[in-house]
ChimeraX commands (.cxc) that place a marker at each C-alpha (Angstrom):
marker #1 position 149.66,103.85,86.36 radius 0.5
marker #1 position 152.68,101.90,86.28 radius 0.5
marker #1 position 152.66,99.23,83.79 radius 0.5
marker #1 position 155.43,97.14,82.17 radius 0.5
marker #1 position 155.24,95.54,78.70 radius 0.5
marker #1 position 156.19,92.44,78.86 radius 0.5
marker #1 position 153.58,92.18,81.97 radius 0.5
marker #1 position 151.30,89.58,82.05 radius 0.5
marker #1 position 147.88,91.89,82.97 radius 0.5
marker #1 position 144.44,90.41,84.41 radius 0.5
marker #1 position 141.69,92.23,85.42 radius 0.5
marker #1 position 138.85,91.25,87.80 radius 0.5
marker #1 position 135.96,93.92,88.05 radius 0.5
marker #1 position 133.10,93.89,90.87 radius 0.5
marker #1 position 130.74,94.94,88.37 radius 0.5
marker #1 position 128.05,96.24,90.80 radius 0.5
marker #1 position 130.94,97.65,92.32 radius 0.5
marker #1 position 132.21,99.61,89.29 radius 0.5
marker #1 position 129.09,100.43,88.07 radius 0.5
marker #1 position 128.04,102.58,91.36 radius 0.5
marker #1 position 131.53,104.02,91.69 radius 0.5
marker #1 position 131.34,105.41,87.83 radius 0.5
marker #1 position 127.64,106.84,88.32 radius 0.5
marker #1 position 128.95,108.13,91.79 radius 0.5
marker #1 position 131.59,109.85,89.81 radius 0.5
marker #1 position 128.77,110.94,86.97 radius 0.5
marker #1 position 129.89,108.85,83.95 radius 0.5
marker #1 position 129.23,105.64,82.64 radius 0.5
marker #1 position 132.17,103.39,81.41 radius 0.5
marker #1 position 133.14,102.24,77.74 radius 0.5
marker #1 position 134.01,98.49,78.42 radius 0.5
marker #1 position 135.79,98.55,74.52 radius 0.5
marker #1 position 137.67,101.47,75.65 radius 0.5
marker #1 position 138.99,100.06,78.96 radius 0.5
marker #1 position 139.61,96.82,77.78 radius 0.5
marker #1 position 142.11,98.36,75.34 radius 0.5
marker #1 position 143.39,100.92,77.34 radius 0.5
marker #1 position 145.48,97.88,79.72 radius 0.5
marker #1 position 145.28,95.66,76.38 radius 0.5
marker #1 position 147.61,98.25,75.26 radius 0.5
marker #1 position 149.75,98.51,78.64 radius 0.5
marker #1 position 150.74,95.04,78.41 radius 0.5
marker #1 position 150.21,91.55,77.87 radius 0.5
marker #1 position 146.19,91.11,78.59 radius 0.5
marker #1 position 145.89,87.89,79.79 radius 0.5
marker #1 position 142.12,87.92,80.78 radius 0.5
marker #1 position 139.43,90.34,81.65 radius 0.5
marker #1 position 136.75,88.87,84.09 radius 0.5
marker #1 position 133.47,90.64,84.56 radius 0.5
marker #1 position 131.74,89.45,87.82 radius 0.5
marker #1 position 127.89,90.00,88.34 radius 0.5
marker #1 position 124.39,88.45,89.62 radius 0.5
marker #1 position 121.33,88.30,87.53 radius 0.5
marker #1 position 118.02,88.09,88.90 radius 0.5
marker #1 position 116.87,85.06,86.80 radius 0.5
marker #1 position 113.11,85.19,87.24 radius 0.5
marker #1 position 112.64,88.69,85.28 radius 0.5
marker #1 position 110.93,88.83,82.07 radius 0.5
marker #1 position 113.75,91.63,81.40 radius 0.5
marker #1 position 116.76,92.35,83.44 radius 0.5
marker #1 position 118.51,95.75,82.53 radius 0.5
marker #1 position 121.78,94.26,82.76 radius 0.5
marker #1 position 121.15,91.12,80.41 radius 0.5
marker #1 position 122.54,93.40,77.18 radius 0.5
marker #1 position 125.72,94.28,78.75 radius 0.5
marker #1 position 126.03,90.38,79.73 radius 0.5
marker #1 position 125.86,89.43,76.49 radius 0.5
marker #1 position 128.01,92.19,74.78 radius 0.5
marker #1 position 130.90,91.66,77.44 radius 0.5
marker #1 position 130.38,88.00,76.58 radius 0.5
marker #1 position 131.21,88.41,72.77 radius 0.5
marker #1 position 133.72,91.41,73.05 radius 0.5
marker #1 position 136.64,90.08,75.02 radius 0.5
marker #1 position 134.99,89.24,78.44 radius 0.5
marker #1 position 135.26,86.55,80.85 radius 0.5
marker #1 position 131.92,86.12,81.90 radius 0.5
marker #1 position 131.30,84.95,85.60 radius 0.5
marker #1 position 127.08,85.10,86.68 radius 0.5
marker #1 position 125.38,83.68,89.21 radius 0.5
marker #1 position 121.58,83.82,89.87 radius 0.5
marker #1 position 120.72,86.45,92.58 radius 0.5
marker #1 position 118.69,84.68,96.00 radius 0.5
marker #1 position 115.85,86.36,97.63 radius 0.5
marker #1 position 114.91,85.77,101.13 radius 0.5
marker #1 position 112.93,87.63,103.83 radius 0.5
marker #1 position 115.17,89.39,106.65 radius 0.5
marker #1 position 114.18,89.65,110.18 radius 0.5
marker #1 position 111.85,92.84,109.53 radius 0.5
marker #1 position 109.99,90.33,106.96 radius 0.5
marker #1 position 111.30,92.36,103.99 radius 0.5
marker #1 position 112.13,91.22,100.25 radius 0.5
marker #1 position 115.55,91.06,99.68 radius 0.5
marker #1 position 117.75,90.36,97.02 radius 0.5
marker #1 position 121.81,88.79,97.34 radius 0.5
marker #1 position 123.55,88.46,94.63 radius 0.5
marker #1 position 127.53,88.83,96.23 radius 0.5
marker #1 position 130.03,87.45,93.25 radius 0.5
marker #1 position 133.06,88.37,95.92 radius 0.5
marker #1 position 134.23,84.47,96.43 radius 0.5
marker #1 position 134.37,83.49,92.93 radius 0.5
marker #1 position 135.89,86.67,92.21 radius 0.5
marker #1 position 138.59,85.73,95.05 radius 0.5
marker #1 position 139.03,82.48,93.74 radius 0.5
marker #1 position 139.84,83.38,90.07 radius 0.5
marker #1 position 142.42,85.74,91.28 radius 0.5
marker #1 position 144.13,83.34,93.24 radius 0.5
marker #1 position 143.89,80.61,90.55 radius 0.5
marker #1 position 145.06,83.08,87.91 radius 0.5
marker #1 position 147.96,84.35,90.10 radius 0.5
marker #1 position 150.65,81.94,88.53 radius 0.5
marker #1 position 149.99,83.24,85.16 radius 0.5
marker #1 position 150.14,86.59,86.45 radius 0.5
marker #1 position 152.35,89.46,86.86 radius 0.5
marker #1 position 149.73,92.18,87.70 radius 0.5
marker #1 position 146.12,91.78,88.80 radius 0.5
marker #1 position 144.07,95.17,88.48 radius 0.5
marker #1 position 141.11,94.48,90.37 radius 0.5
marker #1 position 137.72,97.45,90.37 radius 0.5
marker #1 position 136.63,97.23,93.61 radius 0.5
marker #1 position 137.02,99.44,96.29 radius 0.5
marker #1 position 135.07,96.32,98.45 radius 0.5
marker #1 position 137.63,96.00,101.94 radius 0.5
marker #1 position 136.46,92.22,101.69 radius 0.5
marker #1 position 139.60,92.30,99.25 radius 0.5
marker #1 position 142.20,93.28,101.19 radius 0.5
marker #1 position 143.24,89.64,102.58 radius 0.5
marker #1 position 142.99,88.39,99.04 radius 0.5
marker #1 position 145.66,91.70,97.45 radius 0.5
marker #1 position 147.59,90.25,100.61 radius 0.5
marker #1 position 147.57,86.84,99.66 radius 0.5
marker #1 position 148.10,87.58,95.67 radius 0.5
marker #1 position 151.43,89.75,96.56 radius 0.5
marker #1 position 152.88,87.08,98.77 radius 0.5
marker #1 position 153.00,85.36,95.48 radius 0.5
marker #1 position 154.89,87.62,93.78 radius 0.5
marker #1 position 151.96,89.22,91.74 radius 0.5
marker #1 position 151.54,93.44,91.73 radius 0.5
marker #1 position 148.09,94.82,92.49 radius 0.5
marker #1 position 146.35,97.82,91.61 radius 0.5
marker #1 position 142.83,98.61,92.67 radius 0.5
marker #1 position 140.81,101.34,90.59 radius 0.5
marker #1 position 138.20,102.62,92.61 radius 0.5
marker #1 position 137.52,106.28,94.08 radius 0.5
marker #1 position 137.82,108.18,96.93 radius 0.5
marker #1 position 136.43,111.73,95.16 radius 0.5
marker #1 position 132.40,110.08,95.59 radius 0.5
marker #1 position 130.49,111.34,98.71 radius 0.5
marker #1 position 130.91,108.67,100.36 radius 0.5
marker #1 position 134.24,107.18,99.14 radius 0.5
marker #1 position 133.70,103.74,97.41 radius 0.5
marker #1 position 137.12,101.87,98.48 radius 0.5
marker #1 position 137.51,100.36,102.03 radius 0.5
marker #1 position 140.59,102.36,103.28 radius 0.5
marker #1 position 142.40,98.99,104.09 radius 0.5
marker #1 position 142.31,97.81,100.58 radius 0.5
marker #1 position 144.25,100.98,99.06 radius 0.5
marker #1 position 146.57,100.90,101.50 radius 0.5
marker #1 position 146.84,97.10,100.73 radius 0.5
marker #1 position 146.87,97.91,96.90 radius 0.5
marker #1 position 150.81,98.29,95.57 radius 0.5
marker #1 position 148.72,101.14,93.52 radius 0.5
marker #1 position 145.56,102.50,94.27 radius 0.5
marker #1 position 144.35,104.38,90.44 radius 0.5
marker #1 position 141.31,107.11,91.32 radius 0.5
marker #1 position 138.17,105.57,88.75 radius 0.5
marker #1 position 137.57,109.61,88.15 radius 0.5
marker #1 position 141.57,109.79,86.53 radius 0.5
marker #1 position 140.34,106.86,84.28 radius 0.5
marker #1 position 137.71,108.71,82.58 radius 0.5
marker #1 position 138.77,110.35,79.77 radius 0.5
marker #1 position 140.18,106.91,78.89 radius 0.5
marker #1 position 137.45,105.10,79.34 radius 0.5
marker #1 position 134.28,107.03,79.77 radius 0.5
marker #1 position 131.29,106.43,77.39 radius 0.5
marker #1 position 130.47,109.04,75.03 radius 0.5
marker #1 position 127.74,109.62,72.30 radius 0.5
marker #1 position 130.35,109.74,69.94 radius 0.5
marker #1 position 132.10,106.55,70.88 radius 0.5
marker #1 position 128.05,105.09,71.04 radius 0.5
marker #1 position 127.25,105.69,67.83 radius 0.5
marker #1 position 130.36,104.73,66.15 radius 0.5
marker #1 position 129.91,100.98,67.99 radius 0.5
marker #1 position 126.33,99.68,66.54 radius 0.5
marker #1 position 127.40,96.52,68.22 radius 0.5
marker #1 position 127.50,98.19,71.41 radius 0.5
marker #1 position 124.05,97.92,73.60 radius 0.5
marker #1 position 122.36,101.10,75.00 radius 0.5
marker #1 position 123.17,100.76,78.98 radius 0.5
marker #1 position 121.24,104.07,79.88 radius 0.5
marker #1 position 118.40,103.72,82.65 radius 0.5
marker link #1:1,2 radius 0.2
marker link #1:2,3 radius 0.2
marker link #1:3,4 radius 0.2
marker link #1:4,5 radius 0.2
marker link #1:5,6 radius 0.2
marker link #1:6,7 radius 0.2
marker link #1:7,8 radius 0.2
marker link #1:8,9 radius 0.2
marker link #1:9,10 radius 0.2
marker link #1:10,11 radius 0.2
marker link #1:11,12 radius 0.2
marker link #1:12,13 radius 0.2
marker link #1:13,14 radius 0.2
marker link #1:14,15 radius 0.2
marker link #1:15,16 radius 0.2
marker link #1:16,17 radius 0.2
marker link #1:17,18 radius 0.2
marker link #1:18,19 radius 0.2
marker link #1:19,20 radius 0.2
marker link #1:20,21 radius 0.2
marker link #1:21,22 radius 0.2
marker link #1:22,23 radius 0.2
marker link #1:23,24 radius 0.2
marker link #1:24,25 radius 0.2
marker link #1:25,26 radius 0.2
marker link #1:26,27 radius 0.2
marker link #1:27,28 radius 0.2
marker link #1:28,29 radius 0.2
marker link #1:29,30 radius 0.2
marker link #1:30,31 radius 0.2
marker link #1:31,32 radius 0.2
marker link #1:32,33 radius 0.2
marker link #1:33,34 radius 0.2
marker link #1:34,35 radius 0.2
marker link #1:35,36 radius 0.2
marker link #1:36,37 radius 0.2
marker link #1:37,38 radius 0.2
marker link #1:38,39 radius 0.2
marker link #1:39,40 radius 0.2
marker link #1:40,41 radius 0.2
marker link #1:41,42 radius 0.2
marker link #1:42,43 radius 0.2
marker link #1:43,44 radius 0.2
marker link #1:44,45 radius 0.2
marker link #1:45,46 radius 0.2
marker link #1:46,47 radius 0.2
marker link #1:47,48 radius 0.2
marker link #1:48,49 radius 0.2
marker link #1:49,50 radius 0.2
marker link #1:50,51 radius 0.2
marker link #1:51,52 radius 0.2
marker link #1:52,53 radius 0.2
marker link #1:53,54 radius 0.2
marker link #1:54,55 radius 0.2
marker link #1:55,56 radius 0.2
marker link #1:56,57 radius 0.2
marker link #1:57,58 radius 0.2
marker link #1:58,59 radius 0.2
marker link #1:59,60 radius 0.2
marker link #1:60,61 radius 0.2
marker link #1:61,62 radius 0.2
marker link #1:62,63 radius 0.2
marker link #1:63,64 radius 0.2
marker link #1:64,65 radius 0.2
marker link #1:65,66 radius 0.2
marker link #1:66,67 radius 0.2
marker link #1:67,68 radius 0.2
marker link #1:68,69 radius 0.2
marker link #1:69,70 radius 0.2
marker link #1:70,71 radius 0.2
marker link #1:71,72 radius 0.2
marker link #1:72,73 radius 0.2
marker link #1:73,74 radius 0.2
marker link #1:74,75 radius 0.2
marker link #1:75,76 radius 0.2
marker link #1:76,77 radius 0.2
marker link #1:77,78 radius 0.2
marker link #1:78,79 radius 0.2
marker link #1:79,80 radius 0.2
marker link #1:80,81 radius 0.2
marker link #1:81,82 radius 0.2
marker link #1:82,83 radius 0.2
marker link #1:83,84 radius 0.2
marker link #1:84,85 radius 0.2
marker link #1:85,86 radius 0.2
marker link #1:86,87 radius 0.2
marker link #1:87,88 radius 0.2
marker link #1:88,89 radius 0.2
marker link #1:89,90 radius 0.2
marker link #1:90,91 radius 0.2
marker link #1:91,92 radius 0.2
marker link #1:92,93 radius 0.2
marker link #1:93,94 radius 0.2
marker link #1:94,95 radius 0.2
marker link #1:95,96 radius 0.2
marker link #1:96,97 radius 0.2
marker link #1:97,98 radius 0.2
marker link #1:98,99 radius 0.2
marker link #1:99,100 radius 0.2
marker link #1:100,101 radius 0.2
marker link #1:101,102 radius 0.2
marker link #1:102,103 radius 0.2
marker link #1:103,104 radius 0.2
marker link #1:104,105 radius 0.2
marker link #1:105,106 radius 0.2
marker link #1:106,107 radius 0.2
marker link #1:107,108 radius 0.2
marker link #1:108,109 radius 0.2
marker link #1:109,110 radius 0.2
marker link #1:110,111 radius 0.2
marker link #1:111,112 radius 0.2
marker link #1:112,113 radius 0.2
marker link #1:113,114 radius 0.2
marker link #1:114,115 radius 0.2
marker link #1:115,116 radius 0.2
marker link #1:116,117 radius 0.2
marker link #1:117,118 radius 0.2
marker link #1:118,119 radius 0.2
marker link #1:119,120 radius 0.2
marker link #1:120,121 radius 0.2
marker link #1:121,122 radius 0.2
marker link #1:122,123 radius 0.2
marker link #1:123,124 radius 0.2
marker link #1:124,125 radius 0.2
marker link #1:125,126 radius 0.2
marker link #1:126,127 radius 0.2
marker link #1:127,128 radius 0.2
marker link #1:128,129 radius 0.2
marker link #1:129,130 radius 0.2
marker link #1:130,131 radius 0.2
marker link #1:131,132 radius 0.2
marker link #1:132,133 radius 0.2
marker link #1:133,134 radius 0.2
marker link #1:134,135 radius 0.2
marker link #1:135,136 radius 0.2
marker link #1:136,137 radius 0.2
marker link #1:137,138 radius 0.2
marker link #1:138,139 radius 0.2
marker link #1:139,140 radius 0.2
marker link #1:140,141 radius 0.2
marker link #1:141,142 radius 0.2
marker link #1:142,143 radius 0.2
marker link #1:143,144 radius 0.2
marker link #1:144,145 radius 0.2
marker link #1:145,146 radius 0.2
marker link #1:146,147 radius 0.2
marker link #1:147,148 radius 0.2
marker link #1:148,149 radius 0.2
marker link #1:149,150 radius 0.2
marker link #1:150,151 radius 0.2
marker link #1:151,152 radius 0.2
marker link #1:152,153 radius 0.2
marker link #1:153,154 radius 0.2
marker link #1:154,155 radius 0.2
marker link #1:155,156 radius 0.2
marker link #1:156,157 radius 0.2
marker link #1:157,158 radius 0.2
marker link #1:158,159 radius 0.2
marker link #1:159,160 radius 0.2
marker link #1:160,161 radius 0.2
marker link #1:161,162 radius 0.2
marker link #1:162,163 radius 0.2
marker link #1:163,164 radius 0.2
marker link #1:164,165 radius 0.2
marker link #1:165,166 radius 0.2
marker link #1:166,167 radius 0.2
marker link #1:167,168 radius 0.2
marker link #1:168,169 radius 0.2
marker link #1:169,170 radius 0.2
marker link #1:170,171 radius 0.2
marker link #1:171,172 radius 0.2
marker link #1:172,173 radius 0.2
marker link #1:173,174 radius 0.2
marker link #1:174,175 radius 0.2
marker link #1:175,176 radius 0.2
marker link #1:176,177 radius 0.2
marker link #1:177,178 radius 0.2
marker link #1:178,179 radius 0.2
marker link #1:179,180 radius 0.2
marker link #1:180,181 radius 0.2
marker link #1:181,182 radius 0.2
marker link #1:182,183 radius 0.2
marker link #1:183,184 radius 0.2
marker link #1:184,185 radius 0.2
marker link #1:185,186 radius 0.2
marker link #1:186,187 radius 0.2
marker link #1:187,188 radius 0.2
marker link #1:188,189 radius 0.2
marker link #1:189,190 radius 0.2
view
């Protein structure tokens, strides 16, 4: 990964996105670690975390990590997930976060130098497009090494660097040792 200094870094994660990509890859990610591991390649201007919560639960799985991202350096951007019936008359759920994501990016892009967006979503690539026009570097962090591959071919090829999630792990993966040593940090196992 090419990173300068004096960079001004943001990053922008798809968390559905991320999180299927890590368990594709067999790990699950330390959001401490990886916030320090760019906090520490540059200047970390913000760290967005983008996901849909089904608002109607009793419990939603995801709520803890919410919250802990919320009070440990996170941006925070939810939305309630909609259910409606599709043409076969089945339940289904939407919860897409890609348009606010797109919109902090380009909003963000003036105080900017590098965006590292975790996605591998080809919705994307007009938005890396639009980002580098204005002078801004993008990497995407997704992988190719899942069965199937979780970026859109026309995003890494859009991406000024395309990281491999898998490279990332030793970084940034979550360990028992790194769990217990965080009582702060909520227990994100199925």
């Amino acid at each position: 990964m090419v990173f300068y200094s004096q960079e001004r870094i943001g990053l922008f994660i798809d968390g559905s996105n991320l999180y299927a990509a890590a368990r594709a890859l067999g790990f699950d990610i330390d959001y401490k670690r990886l916030l320090d591991l760019f906090a520490a390649k540059g200047r970390l201007i913000r760290a967005f975390y983008y996901t849909a919560l089904v608002e109607d639960q009793e419990y939603s799985p995801i709520r803890p990590l919410v919250d802990w991202l919320d009070y440990n350096g996170y941006t925070m951007v939810t939305k309630p997930t909609k259910e409606f019936t599709d043409a076969t008359g089945r339940r289904k759920i939407k919860g897409n976060m890609d348009i606010e994501l797109a919109i902090d990016v380009m909003e963000m892009a003036q105080y900017l130098d590098h965006v590292v967006l975790f996605s591998g979503d080809g919705d994307f690539r007009r938005l890396v497009e639009a980002v580098q026009r204005k002078g801004v570097r993008v990497t995407v962090v997704s992988t190719v090494r899942s069965q199937p591959p979780m970026v859109a071919d026309e995003l890494r090829r859009q991406a000024d660097t395309f990281v491999e999630l898998q490279d990332l792990e030793s970084a940034i993966a979550r360990t028992a040792q790194t769990h217990r040593d965080d009582p702060d940090s909520p227990d994100f196992d199925d």
